[in-house]
N, C-alpha and C positions, 0 to 999 in steps of 0.2 A: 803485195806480199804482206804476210801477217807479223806482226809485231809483236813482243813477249814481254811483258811487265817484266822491269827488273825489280830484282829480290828486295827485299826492304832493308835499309839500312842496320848495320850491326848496332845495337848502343847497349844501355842500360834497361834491366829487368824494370815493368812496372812494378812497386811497391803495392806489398798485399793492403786491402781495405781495413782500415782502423776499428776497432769496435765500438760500436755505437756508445757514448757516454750519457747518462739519465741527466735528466735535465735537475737543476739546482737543486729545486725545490723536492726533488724526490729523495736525493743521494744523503745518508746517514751521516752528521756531523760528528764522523767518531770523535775530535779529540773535544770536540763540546763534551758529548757526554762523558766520554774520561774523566773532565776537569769537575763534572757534575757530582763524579763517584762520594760520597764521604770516605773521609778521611780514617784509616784504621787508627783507634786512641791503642797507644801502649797498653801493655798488661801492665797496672800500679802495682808499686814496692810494696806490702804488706807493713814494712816496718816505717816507713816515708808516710805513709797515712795514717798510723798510730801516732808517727811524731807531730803532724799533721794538728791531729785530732789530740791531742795533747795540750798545743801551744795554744790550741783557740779555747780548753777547759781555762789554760790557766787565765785568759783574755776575759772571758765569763766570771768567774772566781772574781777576779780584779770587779769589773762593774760590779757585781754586785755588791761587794763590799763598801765601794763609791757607794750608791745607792743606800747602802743600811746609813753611811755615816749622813748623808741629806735630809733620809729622811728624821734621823736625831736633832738635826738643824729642825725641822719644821717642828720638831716639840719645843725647841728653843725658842723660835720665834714667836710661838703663842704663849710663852711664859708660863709661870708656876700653875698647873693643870694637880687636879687633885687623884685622878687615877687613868687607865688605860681608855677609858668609854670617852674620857673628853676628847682623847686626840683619835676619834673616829668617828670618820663622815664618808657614810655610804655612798651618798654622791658623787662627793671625787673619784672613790673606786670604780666607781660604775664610767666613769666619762674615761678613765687610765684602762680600762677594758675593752669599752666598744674602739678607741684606739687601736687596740690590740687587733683586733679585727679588721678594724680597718685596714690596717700594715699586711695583714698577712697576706704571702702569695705563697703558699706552701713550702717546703712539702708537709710539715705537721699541719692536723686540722683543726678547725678552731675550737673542737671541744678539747683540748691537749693544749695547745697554745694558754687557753680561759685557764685550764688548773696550773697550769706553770707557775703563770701571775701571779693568780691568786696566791699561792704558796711563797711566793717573793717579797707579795706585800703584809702576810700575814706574820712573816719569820720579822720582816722590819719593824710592825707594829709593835709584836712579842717583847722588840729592843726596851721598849718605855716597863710596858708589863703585862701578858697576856690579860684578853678579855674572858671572861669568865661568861659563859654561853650555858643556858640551861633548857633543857631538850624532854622530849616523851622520851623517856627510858624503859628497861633500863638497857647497859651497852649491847650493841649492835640492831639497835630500830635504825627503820628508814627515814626517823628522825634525826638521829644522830649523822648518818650518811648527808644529808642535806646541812645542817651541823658545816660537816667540815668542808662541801661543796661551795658555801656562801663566804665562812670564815677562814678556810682552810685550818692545817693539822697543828697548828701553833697559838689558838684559840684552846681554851680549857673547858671541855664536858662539865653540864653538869644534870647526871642522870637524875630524871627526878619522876613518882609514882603516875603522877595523873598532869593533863593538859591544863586545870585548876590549880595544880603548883607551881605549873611553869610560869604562871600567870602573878602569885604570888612574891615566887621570889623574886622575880624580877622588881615588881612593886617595892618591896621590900629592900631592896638592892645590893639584895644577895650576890645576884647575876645581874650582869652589865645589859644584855642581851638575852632574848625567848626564841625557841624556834618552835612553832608548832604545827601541823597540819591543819588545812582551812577546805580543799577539795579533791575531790578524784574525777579523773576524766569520765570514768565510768559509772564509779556510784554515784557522785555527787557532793552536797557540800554536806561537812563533818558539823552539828549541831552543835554539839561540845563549845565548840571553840568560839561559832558568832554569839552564844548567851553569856559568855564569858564578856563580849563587848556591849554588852547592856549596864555593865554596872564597874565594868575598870576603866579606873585613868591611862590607862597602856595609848600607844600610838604604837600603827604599825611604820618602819623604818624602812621594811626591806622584804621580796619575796623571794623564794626559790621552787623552780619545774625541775621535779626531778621523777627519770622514768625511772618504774618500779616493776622487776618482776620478782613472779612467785616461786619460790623452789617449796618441794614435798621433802621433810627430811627427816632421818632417826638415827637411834642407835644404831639399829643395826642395817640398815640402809637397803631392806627388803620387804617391797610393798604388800608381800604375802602375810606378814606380820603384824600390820597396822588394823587397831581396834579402834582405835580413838585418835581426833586431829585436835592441836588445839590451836588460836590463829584468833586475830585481832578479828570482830565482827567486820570490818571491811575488807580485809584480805579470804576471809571464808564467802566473801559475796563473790570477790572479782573472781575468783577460782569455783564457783559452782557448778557450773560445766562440766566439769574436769573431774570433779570430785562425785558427781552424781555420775558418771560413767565408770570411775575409777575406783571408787569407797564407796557405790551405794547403802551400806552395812556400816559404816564406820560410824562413830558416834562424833559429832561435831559440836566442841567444845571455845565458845567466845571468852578469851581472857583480855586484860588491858592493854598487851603490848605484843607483838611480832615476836619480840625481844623474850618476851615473858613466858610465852610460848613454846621454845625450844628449849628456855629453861626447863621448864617443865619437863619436856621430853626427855631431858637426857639423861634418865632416874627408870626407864622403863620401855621394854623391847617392845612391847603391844603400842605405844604411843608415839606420835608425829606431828610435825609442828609446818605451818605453812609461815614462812618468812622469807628475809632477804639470806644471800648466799653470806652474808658477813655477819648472822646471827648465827648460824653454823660454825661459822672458824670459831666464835667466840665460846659456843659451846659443846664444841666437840661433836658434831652429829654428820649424818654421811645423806648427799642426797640422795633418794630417791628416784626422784623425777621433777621437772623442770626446765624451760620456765612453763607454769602450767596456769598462769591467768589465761581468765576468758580472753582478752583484749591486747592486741598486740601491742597497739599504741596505751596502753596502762601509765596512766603519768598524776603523779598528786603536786597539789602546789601547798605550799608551806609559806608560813607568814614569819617574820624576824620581827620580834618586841622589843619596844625600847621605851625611855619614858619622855620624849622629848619630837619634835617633827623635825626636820632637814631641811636644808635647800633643794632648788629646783637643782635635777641633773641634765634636763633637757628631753630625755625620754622617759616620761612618770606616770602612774596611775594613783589616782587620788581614792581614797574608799570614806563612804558615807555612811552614817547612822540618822536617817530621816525618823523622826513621829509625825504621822499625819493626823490633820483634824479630821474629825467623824461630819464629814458633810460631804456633798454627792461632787464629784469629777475632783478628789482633792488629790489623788495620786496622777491624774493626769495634769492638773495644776503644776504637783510638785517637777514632773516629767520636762514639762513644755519649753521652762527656760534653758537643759541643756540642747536641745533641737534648738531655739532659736540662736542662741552662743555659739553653734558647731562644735557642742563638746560633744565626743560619741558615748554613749554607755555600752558598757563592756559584762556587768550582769546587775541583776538585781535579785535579791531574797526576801521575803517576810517571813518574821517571826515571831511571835506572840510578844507583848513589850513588857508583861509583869508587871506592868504599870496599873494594869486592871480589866476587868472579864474583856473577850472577843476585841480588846483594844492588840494593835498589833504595830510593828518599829520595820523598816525596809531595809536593809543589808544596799548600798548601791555605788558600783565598781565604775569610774571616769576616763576617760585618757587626759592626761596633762596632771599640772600640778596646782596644789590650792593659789597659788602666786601669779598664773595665769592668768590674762585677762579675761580670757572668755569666762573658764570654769569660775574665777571671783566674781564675775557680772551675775554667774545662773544662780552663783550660792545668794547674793544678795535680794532674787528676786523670787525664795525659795519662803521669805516669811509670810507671804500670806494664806498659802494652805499648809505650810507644815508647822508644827504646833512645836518642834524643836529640831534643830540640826546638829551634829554631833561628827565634827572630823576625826576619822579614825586614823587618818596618816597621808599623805603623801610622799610617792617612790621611787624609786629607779622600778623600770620595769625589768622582770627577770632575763638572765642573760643566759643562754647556753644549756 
């Protein structure tokens, strides 16, 4: 007899299958990345950051003024000084600058940081009694602009005709301090100025790089107009390009100064002047066109006169006035001792030395300073082919 499976027991539903879960490494750490989000910063008070920016004016204000009163200390401390030019020394400035830089981590950049300083320490020096600076004039050359780049705006101008007076009054001690142009990146070195170091007692103290562009300007500030340009012969070189595509007709006119130049223009609608944009504010002209040098990187270097040499500041260039003897390998003689001292040369010039026919004197630029041992070793070992050596200065090398 057949038998009948009984029915299966009554119980409980099997439970539906779970859904597969990702394995660790796959599954999104939402609340990591949550905690990853940055933070929304509030909307600031407008009036909370003016007061802000207030309290820390007046915190500024305060040091400075700390500061002007120290540095009155440090006149004190060098005792009875007979005018402004003793209590300054390019040196120290230049080592309280490259500081400056050094410190910096933004957000200002170091060319705005350098003119701050400068201005800081210029307004403190002022305290005793401004230095008296005289410059290629008249106001607004890129003479002047270099002027107040090196001394800042609390140093007193003193505009003056030709690079031969600058040279003068200085000597004379008219002016404390010379600034003149010495090179251009593009033209070259200004003649002027090394024959002037054939026969003065000057020392250079100090340089300044400063970039130069060209603005085209006039009265009436429409190129359709211009007859005639008039412009320092180097600033009508750096702009030839420009002006041979743009004024092939115009008549071009070399006067003494940038400065002098928009003088000129500003007496006459047919006439334009190639200078800086701060020879225009000074005389009223509209530009044209600009910047219109050939050369983007356009940069002249300028020398600061004084009657006296410095200390070393640690980063210096020395400049030389060599006479060579008239005998065969006497310039590579004069050469040889900085190669074997590891002093580097930085340029050299000849120029005719007036001393007498085809005789001629070497213009020649160091790194380091005369106080150094190398560059003292190569100067000592300079007498036997050159027939005289002539320190024209040792520097701070240019900053900014």
């Amino acid at each position: 007899m057949a038998t009948r499976k009984a029915p299966p027991k009554a119980g409980k539903a099997k439970p539906a299958a779970e859904p597969r879960r990702k394995p660790a490494a796959t599954r999104k750490p939402v609340a990591k990345a949550m905690a990853r989000q940055p933070a929304v910063e509030p909307t600031p008070v407008l009036s909370e950051v003016r007061e802000r920016i207030d309290g820390i004016d007046r915190q500024i204000q305060a040091l400075i003024a700390e500061r002007a009163g120290w540095a009155r200390q440090v006149g004190k401390a060098k005792g009875p000084l007979k005018a402004a030019v003793d209590y300054y020394r390019p040196e120290r400035e230049a080592q309280v600058l490259r500081q400056v830089l050094d410190r910096n981590e933004g957000p200002l950049s170091d060319e705005v940081l350098l003119r701050l300083f400068r201005e800081i320490m210029s307004a403190c020096l002022a305290q005793q009694e401004p230095l008296k600076v005289g410059f290629l004039g008249p106001e607004g050359t890129f003479s002047q602009q270099a002027l107040q780049k090196h001394f800042g705006h609390s140093a007193k101008g003193l505009p003056l005709a030709s690079i031969e007076e600058v040279f003068q009054e200085v000597e004379a001690g008219n002016a404390d301090f010379g600034v003149v142009p010495v090179e251009n990146s593009g033209q070259g070195t200004i003649q002027s100025t090394l024959d002037m170091f054939l026969t003065s007692p000057l020392k250079i103290c100090g340089e300044v790089e400063l970039a130069v562009h060209q603005y085209l300007m006039s009265r009436t500030g429409r190129l359709e107009d211009i007859e005639r340009v008039y412009s320092h012969p180097m600033s009508l070189a750096q702009a030839r390009a420009w002006l041979r595509q743009h004024l092939p007709r115009a008549e071009k006119l070399a006067v003494s100064s940038n400065a002098e130049a928009a003088r000129r223009s500003r007496t006459a609608d047919d006439a334009a002047a190639i200078a800086g944009e701060n020879a225009g504010h000074v005389y009223g002209l509209k530009v044209v066109a600009g910047p219109i040098e050939d050369r983007p990187d356009n940069t002249t270097r300028f020398l600061v006169l004084g009657r006296e040499l410095f200390s070393a500041s640690g980063h210096d260039r020395t400049s030389l006035l060599v006479y060579v003897r008239d005998q065969p390998g006497a310039l590579y003689g004069v050469l040889s001792p900085f190669a074997r001292h590891g002093v580097s040369m930085n340029r050299i010039e000849s120029r005719p030395s007036h001393a007498g026919r085809w005789q001629y004197a070497f213009f020649i630029d160091v790194s380091g300073h005369v106080q150094d041992p190398g560059v003292a070793r190569a100067l000592a070992e300079l007498g036997e082919y050159a027939a005289d050596v002539k320190v024209l200065g040792s520097y701070p090398v240019a900053l900014g």
